[in-house]
N, C-alpha and C positions, 0 to 999 in steps of 0.2 A: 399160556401165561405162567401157570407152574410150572419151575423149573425149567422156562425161557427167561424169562423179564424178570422176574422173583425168584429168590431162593426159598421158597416156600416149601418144596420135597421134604425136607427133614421134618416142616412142623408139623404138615402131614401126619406123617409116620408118627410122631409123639403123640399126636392127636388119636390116633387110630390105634393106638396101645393103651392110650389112657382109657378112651371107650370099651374096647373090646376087653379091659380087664376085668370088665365088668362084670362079665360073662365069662368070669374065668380061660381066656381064648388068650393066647398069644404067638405069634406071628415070627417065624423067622421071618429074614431081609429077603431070600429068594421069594417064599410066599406072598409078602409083601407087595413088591415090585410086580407080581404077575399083572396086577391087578388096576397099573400105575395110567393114570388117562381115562379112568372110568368115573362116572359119574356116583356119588358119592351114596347114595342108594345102591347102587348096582354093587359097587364095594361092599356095603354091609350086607345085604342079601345072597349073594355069593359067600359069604366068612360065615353068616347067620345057618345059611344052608347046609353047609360043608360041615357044622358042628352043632347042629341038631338044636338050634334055638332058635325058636318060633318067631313068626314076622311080625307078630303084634309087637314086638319090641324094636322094629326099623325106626317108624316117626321118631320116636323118641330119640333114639341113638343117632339119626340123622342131624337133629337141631341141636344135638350136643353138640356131636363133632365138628358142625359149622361153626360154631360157635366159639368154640376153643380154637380153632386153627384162628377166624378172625382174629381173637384175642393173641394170640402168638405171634402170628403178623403182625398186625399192631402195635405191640410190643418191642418188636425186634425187626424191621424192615431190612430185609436184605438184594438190591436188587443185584442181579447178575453182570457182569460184564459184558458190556456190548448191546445192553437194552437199550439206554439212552441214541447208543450210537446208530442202531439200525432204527428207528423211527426216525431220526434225525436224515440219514440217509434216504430214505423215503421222499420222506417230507418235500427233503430238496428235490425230487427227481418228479415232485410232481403225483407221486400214485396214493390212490385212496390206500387208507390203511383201516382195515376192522382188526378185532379183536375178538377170535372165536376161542370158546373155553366150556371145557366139561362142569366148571366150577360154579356155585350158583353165582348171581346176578350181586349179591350185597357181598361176596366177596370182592367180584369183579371191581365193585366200583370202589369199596377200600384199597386196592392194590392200583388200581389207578390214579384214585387220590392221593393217595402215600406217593407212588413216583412221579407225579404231577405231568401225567400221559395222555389226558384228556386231550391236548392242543394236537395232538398227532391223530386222533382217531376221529374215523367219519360214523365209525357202528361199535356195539358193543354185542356179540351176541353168547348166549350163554344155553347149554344141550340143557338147563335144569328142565325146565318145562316141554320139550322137545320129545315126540314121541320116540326117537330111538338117540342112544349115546354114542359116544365113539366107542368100537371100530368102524361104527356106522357114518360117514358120509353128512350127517342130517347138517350139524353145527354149521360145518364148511358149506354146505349149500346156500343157506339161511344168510350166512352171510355175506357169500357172495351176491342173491339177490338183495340184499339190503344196500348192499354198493351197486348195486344196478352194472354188475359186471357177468361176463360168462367164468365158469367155474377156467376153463381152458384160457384165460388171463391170468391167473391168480397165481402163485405165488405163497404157498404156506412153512411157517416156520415151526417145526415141531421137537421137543426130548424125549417123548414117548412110544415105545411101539405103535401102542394102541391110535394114536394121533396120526402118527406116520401113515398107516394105515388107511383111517380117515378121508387121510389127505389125497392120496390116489386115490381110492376112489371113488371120490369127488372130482379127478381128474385134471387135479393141479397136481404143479410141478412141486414137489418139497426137499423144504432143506433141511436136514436133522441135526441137533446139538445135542448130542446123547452126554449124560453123564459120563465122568471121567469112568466110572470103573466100569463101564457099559460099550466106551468108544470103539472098542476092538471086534464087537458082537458080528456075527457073518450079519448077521438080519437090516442090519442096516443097509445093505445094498440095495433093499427096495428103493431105498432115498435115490435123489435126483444130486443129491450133493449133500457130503456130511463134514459138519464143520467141528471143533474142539471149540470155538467162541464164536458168538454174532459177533462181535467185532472182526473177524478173518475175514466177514463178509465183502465183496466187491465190486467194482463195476466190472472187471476181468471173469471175474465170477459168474455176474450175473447174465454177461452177453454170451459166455459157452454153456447157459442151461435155454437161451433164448435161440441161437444160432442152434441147438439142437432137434430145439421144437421145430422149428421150419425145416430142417433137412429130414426128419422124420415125417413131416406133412408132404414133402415135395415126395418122398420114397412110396407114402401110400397111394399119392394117386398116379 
């Protein structure tokens, strides 16, 4: 969802400076970004740890920073190009669509609201509550049983390492939309296919990551 469907990465980052200035902490963008996909505890418990202030101040800094990125969003909605278009795509072609996301759940649903996404989605699922985050697999699992699919149908759209990740393995195919100043990264090769916009998306596309699965399946047995 961030930094797929929403331009939401920047408010992030504003958010997560405005907090951690708290604490006298501040972030270069390399630091930053290591960290990009993780669940929002995990982010400040990592930064918290790394600079020797103590976790009885996580809660706290946690409901802030939700808080403020909502407020930001809200404020300023920006969705991405090609979000409308790849649900839409979908839609027509027939396939369940969820919505797996590190972000808690009241974000979820304002960024849904805001791009009026609900019509497209059968699940909403969110790692807040969820005993492990991405790079962990868990999200992606979760919702693929919620769609009552095998993980090995799916189809994950990702901008994050950490997501990308994820999404193998869980054992779907992924597409990655890395940030522009990111697109050139060797790492992205894990992907199954890496796009500059969901809208480059296609049916061309999507039948030689399909046609692969099957010549890969025919190879192993």
């Amino acid at each position: 969802m961030d930094g797929l469907l929403i331009d939401s990465e920047p408010l992030w980052e504003e958010a997560a400076k405005e907090i951690l200035a708290r604490f006298n902490v501040k972030l270069s963008k390399e630091q930053y970004h290591m960290n990009t996909g993780l669940r929002t505890r995990e982010f400040l418990a990592f930064w918290f740890s790394y600079f020797g202030i103590g976790n009885q101040h996580i809660p706290q800094a946690e409901m802030d920073l939700i808080d403020l990125v909502i407020a930001k969003v809200t404020r300023a909605p920006k969705f991405l190009p090609g979000a409308a278009y790849i649900l839409e795509f979908f839609k027509e072609r027939n396939f369940n669509i969820g919505l797996a996301s590190s972000s808690p759940m009241r974000l979820i649903d304002v960024v849904v609201e805001l791009g009026k996404f609900g019509k497209y989605l059968q699940t909403k699922t969110s790692a807040e509550s969820l005993t492990h985050g991405k790079p962990h697999p868990q999200v992606y699992l979760e919702c693929a049983a919620q769609l009552g699919a095998s993980p090995l149908q799916c189809i994950a759209f990702e901008d994050s390492f950490n997501g990308m990740i994820a999404a193998k393995a869980a054992r779907m195919k992924c597409v990655v939309v890395p940030a522009y100043e990111q697109q050139k990264q060797l790492r992205w090769h894990a992907a199954d296919l890496r796009l500059t916009s969901l809208a480059n998306f296609n049916d061309l596309l999507m039948d030689g990551m399909l046609n692969q699965s099957s010549a890969e399946a025919i190879q192993k047995n």
